[in-house]
Backbone bond lengths (Angstrom), bond angles and torsions (degrees), N, CA, C in turn:
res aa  C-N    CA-C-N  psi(-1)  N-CA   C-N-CA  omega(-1)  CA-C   N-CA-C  phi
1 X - - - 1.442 - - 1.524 108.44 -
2 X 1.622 116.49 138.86 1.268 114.54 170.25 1.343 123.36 -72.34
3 X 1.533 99.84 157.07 1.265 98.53 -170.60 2.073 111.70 -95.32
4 X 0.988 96.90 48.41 1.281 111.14 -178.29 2.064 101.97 -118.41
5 X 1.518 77.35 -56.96 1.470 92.89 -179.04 1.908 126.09 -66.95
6 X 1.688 96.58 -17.48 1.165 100.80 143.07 1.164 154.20 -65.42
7 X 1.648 111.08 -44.84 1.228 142.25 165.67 1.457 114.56 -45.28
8 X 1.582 118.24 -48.24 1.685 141.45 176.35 1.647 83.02 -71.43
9 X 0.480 147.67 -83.19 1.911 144.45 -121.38 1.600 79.90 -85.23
10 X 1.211 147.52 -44.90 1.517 131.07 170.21 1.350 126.98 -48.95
11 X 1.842 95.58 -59.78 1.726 92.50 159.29 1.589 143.21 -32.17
12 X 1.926 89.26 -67.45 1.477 96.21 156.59 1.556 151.35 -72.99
13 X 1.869 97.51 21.88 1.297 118.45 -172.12 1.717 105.85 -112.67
14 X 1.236 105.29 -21.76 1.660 116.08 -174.37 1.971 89.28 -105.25
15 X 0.888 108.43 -12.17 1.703 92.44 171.80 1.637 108.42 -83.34
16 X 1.561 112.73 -45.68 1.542 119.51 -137.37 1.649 106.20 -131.03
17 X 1.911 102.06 19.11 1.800 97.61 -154.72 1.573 93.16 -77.30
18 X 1.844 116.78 -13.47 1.504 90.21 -163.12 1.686 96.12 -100.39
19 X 1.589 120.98 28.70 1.344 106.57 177.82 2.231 105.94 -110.05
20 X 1.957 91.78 5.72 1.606 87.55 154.91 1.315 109.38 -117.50
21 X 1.975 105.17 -176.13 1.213 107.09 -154.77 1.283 102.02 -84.37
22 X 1.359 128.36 -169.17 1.261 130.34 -169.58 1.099 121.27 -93.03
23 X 1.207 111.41 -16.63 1.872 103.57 161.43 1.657 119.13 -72.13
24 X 1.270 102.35 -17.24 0.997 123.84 -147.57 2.061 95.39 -87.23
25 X 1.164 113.00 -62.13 1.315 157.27 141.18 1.855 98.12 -14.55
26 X 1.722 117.04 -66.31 1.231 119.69 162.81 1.383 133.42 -28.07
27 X 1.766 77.13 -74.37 2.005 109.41 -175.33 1.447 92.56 -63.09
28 X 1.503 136.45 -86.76 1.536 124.69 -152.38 1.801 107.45 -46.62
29 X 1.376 134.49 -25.45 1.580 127.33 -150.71 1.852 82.16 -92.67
30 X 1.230 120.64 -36.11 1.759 132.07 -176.45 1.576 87.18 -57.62
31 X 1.363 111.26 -69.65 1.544 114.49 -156.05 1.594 118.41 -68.62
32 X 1.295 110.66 -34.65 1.172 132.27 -176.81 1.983 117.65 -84.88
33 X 1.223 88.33 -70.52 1.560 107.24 -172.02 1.925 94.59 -64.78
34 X 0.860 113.70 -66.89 1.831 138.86 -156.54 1.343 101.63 -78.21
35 X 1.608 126.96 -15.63 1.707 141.78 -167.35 1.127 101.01 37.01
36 X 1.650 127.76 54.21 1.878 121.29 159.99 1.043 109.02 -54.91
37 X 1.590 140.07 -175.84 0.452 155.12 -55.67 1.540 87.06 149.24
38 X 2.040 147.02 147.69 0.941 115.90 118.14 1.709 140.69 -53.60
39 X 1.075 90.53 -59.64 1.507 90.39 161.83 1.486 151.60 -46.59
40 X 1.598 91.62 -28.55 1.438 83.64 170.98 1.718 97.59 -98.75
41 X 1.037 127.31 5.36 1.365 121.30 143.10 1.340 133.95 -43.54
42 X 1.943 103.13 -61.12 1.243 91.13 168.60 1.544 131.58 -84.36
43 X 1.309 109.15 1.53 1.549 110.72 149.11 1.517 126.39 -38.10
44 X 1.607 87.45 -74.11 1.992 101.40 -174.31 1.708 87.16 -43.17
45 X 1.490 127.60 -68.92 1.732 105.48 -160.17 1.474 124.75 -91.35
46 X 1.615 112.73 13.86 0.989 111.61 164.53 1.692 112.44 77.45
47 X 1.197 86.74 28.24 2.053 85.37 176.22 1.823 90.17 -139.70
48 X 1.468 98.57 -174.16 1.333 112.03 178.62 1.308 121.79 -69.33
49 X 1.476 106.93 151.31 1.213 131.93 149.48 1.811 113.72 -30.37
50 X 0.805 130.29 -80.54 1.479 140.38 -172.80 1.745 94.34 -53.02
51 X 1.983 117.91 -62.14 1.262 103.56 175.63 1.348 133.10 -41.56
52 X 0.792 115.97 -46.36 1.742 120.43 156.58 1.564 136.54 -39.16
53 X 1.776 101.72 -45.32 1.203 118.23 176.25 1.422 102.41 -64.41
54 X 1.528 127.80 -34.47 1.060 140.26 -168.78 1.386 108.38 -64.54
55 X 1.310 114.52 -62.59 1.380 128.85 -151.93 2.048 82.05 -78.45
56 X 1.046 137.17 -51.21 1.249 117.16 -165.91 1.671 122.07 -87.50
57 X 1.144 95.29 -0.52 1.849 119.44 170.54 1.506 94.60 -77.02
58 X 1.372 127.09 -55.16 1.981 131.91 -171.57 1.575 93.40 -86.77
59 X 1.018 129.25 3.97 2.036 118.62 165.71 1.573 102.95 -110.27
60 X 1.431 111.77 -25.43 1.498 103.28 149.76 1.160 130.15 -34.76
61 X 1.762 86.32 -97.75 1.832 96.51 170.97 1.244 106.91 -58.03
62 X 1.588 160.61 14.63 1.157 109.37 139.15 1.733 122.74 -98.80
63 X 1.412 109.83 17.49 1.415 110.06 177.63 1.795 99.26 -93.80
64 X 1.098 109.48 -43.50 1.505 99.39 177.71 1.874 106.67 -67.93
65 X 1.299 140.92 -24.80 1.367 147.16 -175.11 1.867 89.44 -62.99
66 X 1.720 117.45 -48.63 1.464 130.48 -163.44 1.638 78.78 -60.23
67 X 1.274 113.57 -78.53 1.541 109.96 -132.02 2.077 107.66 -66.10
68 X 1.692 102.08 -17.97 1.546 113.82 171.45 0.992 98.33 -59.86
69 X 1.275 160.50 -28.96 1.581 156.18 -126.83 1.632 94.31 -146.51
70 X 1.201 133.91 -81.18 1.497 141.14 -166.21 0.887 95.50 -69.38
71 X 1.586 140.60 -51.98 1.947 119.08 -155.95 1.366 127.66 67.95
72 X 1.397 104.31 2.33 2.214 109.97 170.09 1.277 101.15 -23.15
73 X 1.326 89.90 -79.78 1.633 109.23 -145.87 1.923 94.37 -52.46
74 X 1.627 114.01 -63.67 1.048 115.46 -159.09 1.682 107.96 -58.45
75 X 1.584 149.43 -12.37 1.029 159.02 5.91 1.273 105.81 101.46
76 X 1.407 130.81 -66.62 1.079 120.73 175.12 2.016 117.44 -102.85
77 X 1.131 115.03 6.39 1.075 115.08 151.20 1.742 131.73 -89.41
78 X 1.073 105.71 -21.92 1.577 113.41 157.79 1.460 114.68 -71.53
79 X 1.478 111.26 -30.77 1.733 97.53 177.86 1.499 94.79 -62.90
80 X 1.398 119.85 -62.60 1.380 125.27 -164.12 1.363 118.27 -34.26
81 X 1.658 115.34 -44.20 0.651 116.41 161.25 1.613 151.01 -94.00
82 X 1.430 104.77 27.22 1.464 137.17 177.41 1.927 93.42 -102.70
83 X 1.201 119.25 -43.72 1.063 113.57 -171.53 1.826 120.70 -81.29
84 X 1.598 94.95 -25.84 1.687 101.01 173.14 1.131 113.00 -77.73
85 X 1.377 130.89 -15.77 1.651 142.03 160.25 1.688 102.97 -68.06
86 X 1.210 119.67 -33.87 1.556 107.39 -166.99 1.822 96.00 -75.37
87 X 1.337 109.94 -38.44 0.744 121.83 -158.74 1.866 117.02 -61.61
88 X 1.144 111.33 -15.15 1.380 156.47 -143.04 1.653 91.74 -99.50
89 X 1.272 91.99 -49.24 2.177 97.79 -156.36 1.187 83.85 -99.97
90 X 1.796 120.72 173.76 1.479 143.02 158.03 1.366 139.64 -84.97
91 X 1.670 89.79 115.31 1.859 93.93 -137.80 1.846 64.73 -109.83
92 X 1.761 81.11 166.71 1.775 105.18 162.58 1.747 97.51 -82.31
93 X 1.576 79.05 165.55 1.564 97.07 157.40 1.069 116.70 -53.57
94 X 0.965 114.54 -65.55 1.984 114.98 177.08 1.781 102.98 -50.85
95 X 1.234 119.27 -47.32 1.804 99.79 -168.22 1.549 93.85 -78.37
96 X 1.263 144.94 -2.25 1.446 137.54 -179.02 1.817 100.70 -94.50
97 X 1.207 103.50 -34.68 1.625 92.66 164.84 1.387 127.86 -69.73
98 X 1.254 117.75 -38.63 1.529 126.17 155.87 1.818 127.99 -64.94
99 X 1.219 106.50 -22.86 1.421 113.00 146.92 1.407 127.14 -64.80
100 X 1.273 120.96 -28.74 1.958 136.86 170.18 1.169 95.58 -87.33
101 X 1.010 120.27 -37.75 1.965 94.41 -178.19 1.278 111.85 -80.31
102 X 1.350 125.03 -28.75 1.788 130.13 171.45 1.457 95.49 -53.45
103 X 1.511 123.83 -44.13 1.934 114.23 -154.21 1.690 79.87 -77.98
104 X 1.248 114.11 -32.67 1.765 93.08 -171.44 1.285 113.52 -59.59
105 X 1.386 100.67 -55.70 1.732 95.87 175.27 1.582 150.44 -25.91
């Protein structure tokens, strides 16, 4: 797997993890976050190889289905980068405090 396509499937896993199900939610943070293994995936739950492939192939597509429709992720990299431009020009004190409360956000 690329390492691009990793990088995206994290993003869109910390935006949208609590809008899959919980196996689902399990398997991608194991596979993704933890770099299992399928297999030793389906070890830890005791089902197949392929079941697994399954279940994190349908938490795929539905995190990329989330972010086609919602825009989080894509959404919050334009703020970021609306704000590293502000950050750029000569702000007051006051617009540099309102620039820190946007990065908090």
């Amino acid at each position: 797997m690329s390492l691009e396509k990793t990088l995206l499937m994290n993003e869109l896993f910390a935006c949208y993890q609590d809008l899959l199900t919980t196996k689902q939610q399990e398997m991608l943070a194991l596979y993704y976050e933890e770099d299992f293994t399928l297999a030793e995936i389906a070890e830890h739950y005791n089902i197949s190889r392929q079941g697994v492939h399954d279940t994190v192939k349908r938490g795929e597509e539905a995190l990329e289905h989330y972010e086609a429709t919602i825009h989080l992720n894509e959404n919050r990299k334009l703020k970021q980068q609306y704000i590293n431009e502000l950050k750029k020009t000569q702000l007051s004190a006051e617009q540099s405090k309102l620039v820190q409360k946007m990065e908090e956000l």
